[in-house]
N, C-alpha and C positions, 0 to 999 in steps of 0.2 A: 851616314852610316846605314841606314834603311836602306838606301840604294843597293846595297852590295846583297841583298836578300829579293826573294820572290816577294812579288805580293801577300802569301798567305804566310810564307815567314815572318815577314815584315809587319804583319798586322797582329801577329802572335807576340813579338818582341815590345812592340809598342805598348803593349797589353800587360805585359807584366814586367815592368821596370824595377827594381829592390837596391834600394840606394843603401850605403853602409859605406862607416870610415866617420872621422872626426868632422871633416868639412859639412855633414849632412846636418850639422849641428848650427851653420848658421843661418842665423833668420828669413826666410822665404827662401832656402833653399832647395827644397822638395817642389814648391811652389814653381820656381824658375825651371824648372828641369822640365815640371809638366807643362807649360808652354812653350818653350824650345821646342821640343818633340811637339805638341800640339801645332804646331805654325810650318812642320817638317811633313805634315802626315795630309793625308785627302781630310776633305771635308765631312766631321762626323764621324772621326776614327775613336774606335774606343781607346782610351788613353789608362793606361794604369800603373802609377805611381805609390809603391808602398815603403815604408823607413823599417830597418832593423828596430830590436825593443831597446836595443844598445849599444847604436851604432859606433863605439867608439873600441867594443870589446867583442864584437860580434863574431868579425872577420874571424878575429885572433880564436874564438874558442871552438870553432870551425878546423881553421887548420890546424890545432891544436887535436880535437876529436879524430882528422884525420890521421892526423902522422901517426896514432897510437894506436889505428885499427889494422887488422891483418892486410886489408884490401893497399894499404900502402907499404908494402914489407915489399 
């Protein structure tokens, strides 16, 4: 996926990763995400991987807040 971006994109995206949804719920899997992507990246890329506080309602209260603000009319 990195490939399809510049370098300085690509070091941006790598950076701030924001996992959300049910599956993030299983064990080592934040963990797994950050080494795939670590194993994709140059040597000594900054890697940043963060979880929703609720990943399983997150999403939902997201496009939720969306749908109900003018900016989506």
């Amino acid at each position: 996926m990195f490939s399809r971006f510049n370098s300085e994109q690509s070091a941006l995206l790598a950076s701030n990763i924001f996992l959300t949804g049910g599956g993030v719920n299983i064990d080592g899997f934040s963990t797994r995400v950050e080494n795939e992507v670590r194993m994709n990246r140059p040597f000594q890329s900054q890697i940043g991987v963060s979880v929703a506080n609720d990943p399983i309602f997150d999403a939902w209260r997201g496009a939720a807040s969306f749908a109900s603000s003018e900016e989506s009319q």
